[in-house]
N, C-alpha and C positions, 0 to 999 in steps of 0.2 A: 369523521371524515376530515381529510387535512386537505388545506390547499393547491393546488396542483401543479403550479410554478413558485419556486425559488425567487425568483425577479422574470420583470415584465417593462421592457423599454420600447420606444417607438423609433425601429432605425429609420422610415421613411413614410410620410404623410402627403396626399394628394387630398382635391375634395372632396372627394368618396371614397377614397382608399388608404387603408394603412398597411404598412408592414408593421411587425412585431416580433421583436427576438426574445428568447424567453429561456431560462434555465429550469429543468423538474425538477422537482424534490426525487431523491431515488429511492422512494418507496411509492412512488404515483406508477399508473400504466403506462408503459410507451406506445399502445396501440393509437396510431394516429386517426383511424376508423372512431372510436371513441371520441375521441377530441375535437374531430369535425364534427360529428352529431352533435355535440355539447354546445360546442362555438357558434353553430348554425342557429341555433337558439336563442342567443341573444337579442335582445331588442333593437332591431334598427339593421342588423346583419343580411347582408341580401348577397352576398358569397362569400365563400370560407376555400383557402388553400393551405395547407399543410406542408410542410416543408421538416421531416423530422430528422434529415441531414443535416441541415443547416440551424437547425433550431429557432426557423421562424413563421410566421402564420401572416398572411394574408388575407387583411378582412374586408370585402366589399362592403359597403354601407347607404341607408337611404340619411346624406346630409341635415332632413329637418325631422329627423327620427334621433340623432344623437353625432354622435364626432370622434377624431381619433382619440383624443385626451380620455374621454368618459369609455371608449373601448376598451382603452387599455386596460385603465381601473377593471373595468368588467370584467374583461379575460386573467386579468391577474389573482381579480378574485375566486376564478371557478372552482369547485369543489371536486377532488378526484373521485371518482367513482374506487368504493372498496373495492380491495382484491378480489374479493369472494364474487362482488356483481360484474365486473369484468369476463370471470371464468364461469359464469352462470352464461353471460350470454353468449360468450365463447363456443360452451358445450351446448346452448340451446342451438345454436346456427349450425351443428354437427349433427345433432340428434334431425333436426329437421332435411336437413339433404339426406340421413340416410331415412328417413321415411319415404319422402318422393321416393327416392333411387326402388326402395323396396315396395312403394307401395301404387307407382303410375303403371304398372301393366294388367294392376287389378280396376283401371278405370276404363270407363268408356274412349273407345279409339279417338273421338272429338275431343276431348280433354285431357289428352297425356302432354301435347308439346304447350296448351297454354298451363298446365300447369309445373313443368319443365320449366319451359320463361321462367313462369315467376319464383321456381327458388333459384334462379342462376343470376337474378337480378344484385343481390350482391356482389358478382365476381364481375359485372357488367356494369353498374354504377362505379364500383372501387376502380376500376383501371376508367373508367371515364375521366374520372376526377384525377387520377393520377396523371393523364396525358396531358393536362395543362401547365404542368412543371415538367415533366419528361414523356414526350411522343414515344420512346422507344421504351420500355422497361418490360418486367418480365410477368406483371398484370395484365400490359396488353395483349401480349403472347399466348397466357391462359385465357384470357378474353376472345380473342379470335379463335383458339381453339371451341369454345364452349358455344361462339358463336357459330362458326362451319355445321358444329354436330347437330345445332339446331335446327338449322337454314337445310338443311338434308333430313332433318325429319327422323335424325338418328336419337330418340328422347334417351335411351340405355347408356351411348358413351356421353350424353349430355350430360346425363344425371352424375355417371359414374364419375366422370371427371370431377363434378358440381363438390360430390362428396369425396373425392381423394384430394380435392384441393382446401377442403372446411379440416379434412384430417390430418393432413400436413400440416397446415396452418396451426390448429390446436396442438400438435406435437413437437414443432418448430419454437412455439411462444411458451409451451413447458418448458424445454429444456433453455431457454434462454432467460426464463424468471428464474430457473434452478440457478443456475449461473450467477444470479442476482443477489440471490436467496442465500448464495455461499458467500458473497464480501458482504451482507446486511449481518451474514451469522455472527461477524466478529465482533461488532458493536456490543457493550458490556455496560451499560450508563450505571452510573454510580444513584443512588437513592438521593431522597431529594432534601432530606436533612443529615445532617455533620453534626457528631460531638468536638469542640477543639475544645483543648486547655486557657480558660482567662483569668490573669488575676488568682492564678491558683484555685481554679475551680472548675469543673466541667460545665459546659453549658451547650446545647443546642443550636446551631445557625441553617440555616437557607447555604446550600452546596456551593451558589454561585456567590457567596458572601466569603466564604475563606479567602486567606491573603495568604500568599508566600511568607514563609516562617513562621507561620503558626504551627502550633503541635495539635495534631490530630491524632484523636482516642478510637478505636477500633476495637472491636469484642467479636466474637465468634456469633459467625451466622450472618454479618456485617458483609458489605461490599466495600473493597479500600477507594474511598473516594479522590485520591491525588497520589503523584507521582513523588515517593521521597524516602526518607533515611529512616530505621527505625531508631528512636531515642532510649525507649527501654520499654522492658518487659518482653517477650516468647510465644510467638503464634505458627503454630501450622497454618500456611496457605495454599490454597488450589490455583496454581498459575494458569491450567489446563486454554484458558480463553485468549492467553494472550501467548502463552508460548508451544503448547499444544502437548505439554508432558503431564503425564500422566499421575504421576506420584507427586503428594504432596510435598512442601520445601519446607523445611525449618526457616526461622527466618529471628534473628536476635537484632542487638547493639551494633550499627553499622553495616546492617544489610538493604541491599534496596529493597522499594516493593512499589510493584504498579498498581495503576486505579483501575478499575474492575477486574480484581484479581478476589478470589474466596475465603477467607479466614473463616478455617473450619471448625479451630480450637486456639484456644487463649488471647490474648491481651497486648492489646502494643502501642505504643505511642509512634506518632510520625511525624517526623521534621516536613510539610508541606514544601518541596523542592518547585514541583509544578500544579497548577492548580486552572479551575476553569479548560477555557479551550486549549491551552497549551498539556494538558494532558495527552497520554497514550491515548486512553481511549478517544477521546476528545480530536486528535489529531488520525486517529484510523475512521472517526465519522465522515471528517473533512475530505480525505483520499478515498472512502469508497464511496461519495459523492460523484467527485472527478471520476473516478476510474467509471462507474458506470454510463461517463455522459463522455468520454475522452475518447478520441480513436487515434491507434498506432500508426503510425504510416503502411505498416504490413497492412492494415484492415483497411484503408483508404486506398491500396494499391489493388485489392482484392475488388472494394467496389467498384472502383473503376474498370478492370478486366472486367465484371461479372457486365458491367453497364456493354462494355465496347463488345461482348462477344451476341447480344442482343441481335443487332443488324443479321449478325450470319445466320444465328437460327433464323429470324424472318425468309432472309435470304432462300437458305436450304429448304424452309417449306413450300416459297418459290417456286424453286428449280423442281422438286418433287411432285409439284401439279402440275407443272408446263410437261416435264419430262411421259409421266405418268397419267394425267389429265382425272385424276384421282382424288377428291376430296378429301377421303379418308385418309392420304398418305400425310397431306398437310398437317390436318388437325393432328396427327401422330407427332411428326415433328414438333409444334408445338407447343407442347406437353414436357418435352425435354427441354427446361436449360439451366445453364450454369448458377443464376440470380440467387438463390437461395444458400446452399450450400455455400459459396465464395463468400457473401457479404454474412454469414451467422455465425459460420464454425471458427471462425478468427476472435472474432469479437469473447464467444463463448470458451474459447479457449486460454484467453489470457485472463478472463475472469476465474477460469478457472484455476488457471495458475496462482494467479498473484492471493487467491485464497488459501493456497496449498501453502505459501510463503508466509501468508499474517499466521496460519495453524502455527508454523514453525519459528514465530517470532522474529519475523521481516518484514518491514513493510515497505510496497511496492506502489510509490506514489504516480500509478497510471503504466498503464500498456506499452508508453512511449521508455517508459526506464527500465521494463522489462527488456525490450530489447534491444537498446543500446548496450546493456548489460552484454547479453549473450552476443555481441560484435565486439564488444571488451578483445584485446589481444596482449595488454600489458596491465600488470596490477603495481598502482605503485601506493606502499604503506607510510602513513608517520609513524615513529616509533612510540613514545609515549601515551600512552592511554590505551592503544594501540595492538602493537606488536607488544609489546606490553601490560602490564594490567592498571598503569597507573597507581596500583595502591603499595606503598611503601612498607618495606621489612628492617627492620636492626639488621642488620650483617657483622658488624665490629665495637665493640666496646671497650674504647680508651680509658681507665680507669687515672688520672692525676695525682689522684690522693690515696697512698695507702692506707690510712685508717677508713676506707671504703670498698667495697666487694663488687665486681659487677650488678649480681643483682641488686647491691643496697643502691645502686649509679640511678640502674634501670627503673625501681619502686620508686627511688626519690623522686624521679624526673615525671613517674604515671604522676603521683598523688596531684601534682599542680595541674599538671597537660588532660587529665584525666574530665577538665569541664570544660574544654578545648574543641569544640566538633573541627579538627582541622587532619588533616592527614597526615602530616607529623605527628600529631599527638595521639592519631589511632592507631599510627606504627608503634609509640611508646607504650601504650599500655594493653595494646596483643604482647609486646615482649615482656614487661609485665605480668601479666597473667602465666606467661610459661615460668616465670622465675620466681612464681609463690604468690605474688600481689602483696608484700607487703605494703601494710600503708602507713604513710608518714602525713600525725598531725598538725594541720598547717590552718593558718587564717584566709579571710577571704584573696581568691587570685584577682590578679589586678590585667588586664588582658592588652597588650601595647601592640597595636595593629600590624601586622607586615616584619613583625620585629621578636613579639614572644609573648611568654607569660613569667609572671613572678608574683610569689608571696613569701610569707614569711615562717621557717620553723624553727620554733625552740629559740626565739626572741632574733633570730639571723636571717636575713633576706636572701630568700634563694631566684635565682634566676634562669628560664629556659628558652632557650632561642636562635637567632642566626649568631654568625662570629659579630656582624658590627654591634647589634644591639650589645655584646657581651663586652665584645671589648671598648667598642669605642663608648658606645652607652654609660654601660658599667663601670667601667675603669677598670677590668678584671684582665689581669696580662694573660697573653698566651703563652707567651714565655716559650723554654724548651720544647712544646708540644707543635711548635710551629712547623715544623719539619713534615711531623706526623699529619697533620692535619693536611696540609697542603697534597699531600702525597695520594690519602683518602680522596682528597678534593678531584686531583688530576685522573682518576679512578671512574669519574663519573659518578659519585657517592655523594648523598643530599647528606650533610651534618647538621648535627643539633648538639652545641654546646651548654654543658651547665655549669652556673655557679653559685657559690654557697658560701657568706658569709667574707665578700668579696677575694674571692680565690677562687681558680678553676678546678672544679672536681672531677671534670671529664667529656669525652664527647664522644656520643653516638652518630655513627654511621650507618645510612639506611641505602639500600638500593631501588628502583621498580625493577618488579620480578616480569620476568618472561612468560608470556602467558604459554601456560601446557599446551593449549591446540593452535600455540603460531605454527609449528612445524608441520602437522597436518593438514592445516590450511595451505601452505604453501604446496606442502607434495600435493593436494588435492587442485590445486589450480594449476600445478606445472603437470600434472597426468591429463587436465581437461584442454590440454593446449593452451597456456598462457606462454607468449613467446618471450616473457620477460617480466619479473617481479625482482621492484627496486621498494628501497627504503628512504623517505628524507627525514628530518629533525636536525635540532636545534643542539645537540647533544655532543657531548666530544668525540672529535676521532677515533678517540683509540676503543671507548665504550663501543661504537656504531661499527667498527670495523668486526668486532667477536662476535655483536651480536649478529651482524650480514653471516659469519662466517659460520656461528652455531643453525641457523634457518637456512642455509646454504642460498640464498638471495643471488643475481646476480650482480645487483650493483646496489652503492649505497650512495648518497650527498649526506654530510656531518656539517655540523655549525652551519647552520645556514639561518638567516634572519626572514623575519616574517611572510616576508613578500616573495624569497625565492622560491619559497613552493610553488606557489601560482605559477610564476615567470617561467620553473623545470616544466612543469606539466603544461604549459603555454607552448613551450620548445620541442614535446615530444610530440602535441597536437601537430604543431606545422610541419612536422619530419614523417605525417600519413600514419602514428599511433595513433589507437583508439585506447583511449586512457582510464583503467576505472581508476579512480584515489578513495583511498580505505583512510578517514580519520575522526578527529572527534575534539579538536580547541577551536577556540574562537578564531585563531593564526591559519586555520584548515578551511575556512568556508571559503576564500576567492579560490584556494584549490579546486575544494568540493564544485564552483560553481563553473568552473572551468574544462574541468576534465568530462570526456564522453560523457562517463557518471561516475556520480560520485556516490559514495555510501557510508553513513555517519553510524559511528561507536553507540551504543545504547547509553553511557554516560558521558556522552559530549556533551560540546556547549549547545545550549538555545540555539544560536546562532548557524550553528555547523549543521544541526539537525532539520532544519530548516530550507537552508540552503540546497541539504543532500537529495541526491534520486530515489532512494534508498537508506531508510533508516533501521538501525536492528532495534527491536524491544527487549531484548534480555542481552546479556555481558559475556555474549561469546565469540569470538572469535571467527569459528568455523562457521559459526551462521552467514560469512560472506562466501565460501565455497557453495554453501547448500544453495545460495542465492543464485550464484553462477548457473550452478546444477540445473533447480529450477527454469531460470531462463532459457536454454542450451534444450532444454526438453522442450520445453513450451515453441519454440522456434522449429525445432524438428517434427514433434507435432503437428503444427499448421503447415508446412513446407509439405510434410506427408500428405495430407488434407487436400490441397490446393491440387496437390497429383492424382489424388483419386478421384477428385471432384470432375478435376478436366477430363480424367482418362473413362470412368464409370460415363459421365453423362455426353463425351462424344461417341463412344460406343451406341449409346442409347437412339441418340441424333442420328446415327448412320442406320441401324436397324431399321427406325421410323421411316426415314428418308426410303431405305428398298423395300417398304412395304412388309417387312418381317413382325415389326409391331404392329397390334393396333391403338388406338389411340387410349384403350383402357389398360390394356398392359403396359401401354409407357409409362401412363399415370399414376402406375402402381409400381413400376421400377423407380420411375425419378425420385417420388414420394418416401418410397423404401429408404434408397441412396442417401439421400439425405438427410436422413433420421438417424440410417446408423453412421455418416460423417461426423454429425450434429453428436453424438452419444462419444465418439472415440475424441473428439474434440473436450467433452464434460469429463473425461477419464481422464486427464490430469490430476486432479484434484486428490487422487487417490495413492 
């Protein structure tokens, strides 16, 4: 059994009274029914109020019995009752209304309504205790119902009602643990020991003891315990938990791989990038926390109609007994209202969305960034990491020295870069590997931060890196290639100069490539009505302008410095856009924190991922359209919902009201209604 609250503070103390605001663990009950029996319990407790809107509890207390301070502890330390005992007594209190129901016409005519009472005594205490936090809700409505039918001696719609309201309830609180049961499914924890590499040797650690930069060894059969690079060696992995595909992924030198992902076959080292809570998995704990304690403003708008539409049923069963002078018509009435349906199938729907979104490697940090999303009307992209892949290609190679070949430029330049983990050097020797891999042997590399690598072959010091470290460092002229070089440079073209034996042997020019699904993504958000998708970065003109023009983009901002992202996205906020921003640097996060929402690249920074509404777990692209998608349905969903809800159960209201229903048929339309609301609300997910 685990504890039942997350945290337990004392927002307001008198001398016999406390408040208490409390957060649950999201694998505790929400039945507040529960929680006040428990509460009630305590030592010294002489009344208990429930508050499970507001997340706080109200404890009466006898002062020389105990105090707020020792309450707290108390209630913070309460034990949740298991799932299974929950749904035991769930289905016991089900099983027993439908025995009365089916079993008080085989009693003596003296003991059908006292034993009526007493199983309707839960729906008769429950809305008691309810009315001391809210006089109008929709307990007291079933309350008065069950109370009319008794006070009339009518023990059949007493019972009947007794039992469609234990059956709703138990059908209501399935599909809303399913609900639960779908964002708890994505959680993946890593096991609770790690082999890393120390000292040249494998050893053993406690999972929450890895550090960033350590190499972490992984064998098949194995749970990848952290977020990082592979260093070497060849594993199939099962992503299926965090990105929802089906087939397994190769996965070598230079590939990512997430923590609770499957290694089904072979071996791999990993560069520990994130570790602890800053993990995938680690961070979808943290958000399906929030998300199942979080409410949208859609679901807080729902509670409040389903609250304010209260009065009119009372109202209508009013006017149905003055009009008609009819008991029966009232209790009808009801039977029917909106409370249920309004305040579950929202909640349950965005649950079930944003599970449909983790399946597909998105994560949706809460209800509230669901639907900002889906009011989104402009996407605006950074380019790099991006619209981009961030990861660098050779495109051109300047060869300086004829007694040297392209490829002998490209192997010279792997052999040093080659112990390099930096993304220059993984551009050098992918082009490397297409041009044979030779290798050239050399002494240990000497690694000069922000500036290059060099070592020495065949008694000559070679050098790889930016132009200053080459030239001004080096003392290596550019000489006649200055031309050339500059020209690559104005290009938008990241260069890497080498030198050999103090002379320039050449320079490689790399590009970031355009990721395959920028363009699909954009037709896919300009077909879902995005009224405008721009691009910013830091990038030159004339680069930023081909690429706006190959993704057909409407507009673009080039060279802009750090801050003018925020400031553009600040400026389309106060001109009545609703802004998503698609990015993924550290320069992206006052964007990210700025715009409607924002939504961070799966190898962005810490920082940016953090910041965003929406983070991707896998390195695609299109996964921001499917986001949208999602959202856009999930929105139309509940909108649908809220219409059937009102339209079904004022239908039902009016029947009642002319005496067409009776009060057991209503109870078995409302009941119905709302089950299958509740079920087309769960069908997201699918």
């Amino acid at each position: 059994m685990t504890r039942w609250f997350r945290s337990v503070e004392i927002a307001h103390a008198l001398p016999s009274r406390v408040r208490l605001r409390y957060r649950r663990n999201p694998d505790t009950p929400g039945d507040e029914g529960i929680l006040h029996r428990v509460a009630a319990d305590l030592p010294g407790v002489t009344e208990v109020r429930i508050n499970p809107a507001a997340h706080s509890a109200v404890l009466g207390f006898d002062p020389e019995r105990t105090d707020a301070a020792g309450l707290c502890a108390a209630f913070a330390a309460l034990l949740a009752p298991g799932e299974g005992a929950a749904r035991t007594a769930e289905i016991g209190a089900l099983a027993t209304s439908l025995a009365v129901l089916l079993g008080t016409p085989l009693l003596p005519p003296g003991l059908r309504l006292p034993v009526s009472a007493l199983a309707a005594l839960p729906v008769l205490g429950g809305a008691l205790a309810e009315t001391r936090e809210n006089p109008l809700s929709s307990h007291m409505l079933e309350a008065l119902a069950v109370s009319i039918s008794l006070a009339r001696r009518d023990t059949f719609a007493a019972n009947t009602t007794t039992f469609m309201l234990a059956l709703g309830e138990h059908m209501e609180n399935r599909i809303a643990r399913r609900s639960d049961d779908l964002l708890k499914h994505l959680l993946r924890p890593a096991g609770d020991a790690v082999w890393v590499l120390r000292d040249g040797a494998e050893i053993q650690i406690a999972a929450d003891e890895v550090e960033v930069g350590e190499t972490v060894i992984v064998g098949a059969g194995a749970v990848v315990p952290v977020d990082g690079t592979v260093l070497t060696g060849a594993a199939r992995i099962n992503e299926a938990t965090m990105t929802g595909e089906s087939t397994s992924a190769e996965k070598a030198r230079g590939d990512t791989v997430l923590s609770g992902t499957l290694v089904e076959d072979g071996r791999i080292a990993i560069y520990a990038e994130q570790v602890g809570a800053n993990t995938a998995t680690a961070r979808i704990a943290d958000y399906v926390e929030q998300a199942l304690e979080a409410k949208s403003e859609t679901q807080l708008a729902a509670t409040r109609l389903a609250d304010r539409l209260v009065p009119s049923v009372l109202g209508l069963a009013a006017a149905s007994f003055v009009v008609s002078g009819d008991w029966r018509r009232a209790a009808s009435v009801l039977q029917g209202d909106y409370s249920c349906a309004l305040k579950l199938a929202t909640p349950v729907a965005f649950k079930a969305a944003m599970y449909a979104a983790g399946q597909a490697g998105i994560l949706v940090k809460g209800a509230n960034a669901l639907e900002r999303l889906a009011e989104a009307d402009t996407f605006v992209f950074d380019k790099t990491g991006t619209l981009t892949t961030g990861t660098l290609e050779v495109t051109e190679v300047v060869v300086c020295d004829e007694d040297y070949s392209e490829d002998d430029l490209i192997c010279l330049a792997a052999s040093v870069e080659e112990h390099y983990f930096h993304p220059l050097a993984a551009a050098v020797v992918a082009a490397a590997q297409e041009a044979g891999n030779r290798h050239f042997e050399h002494q240990e590399v000497e690694f000069i931060v922000a500036h290059g690598v060099a070592s020495t072959i065949a008694g000559r010091r070679v050098v790889v890196g930016s132009r200053h470290f080459v030239e001004d460092d080096e003392g290596i002229s550019i000489g006649a290639w200055r031309a050339t070089a500059d020209a690559l440079f104005a290009e938008g073209k990241t260069l890497l100069y080498v030198g050999y034996d103090e002379r320039l042997l050449g320079i490689l020019a790399m590009r970031d490539q355009v990721r395959a699904s920028a363009a699909r993504t954009v037709a896919r958000l300009r077909a879902a009505g995005a009224k405008r998708i721009l691009m910013l970065t830091g990038d030159h003109r004339a680069r930023a302008a081909e690429l706006a023009r190959e993704l057909g983009l409407d507009d673009f901002r080039a060279e802009l410095l750090p801050d003018d992202k925020a400031r553009i996205v600040e400026e389309l906020a106060a001109s009545g856009t609703r802004v998503a921003f698609v990015g993924d640097g550290i320069n992206d996060a006052p964007a990210l924190a700025g715009a409607h929402v924002g939504i961070a690249m799966q190898k962005g920074a810490d920082i940016a991922r953090l910041t965003a509404d929406i983070a991707l777990l896998e390195d695609d692209l299109e996964r921001v359209a499917d986001a949208h998608a999602t959202a856009v349905k999930a929105m139309r969903r509940i909108t649908a919902n809220h219409r059937l809800t009102v339209g079904l159960n004022t239908a039902i209201l009016a029947a009642a009201g002319l005496g067409v229903l009776s009060p057991v048929a209503t109870a078995l339309l409302h009941n119905g209604t709302t089950i299958g609301i509740l079920l087309n609300a769960l069908r997201l997910r699918l």
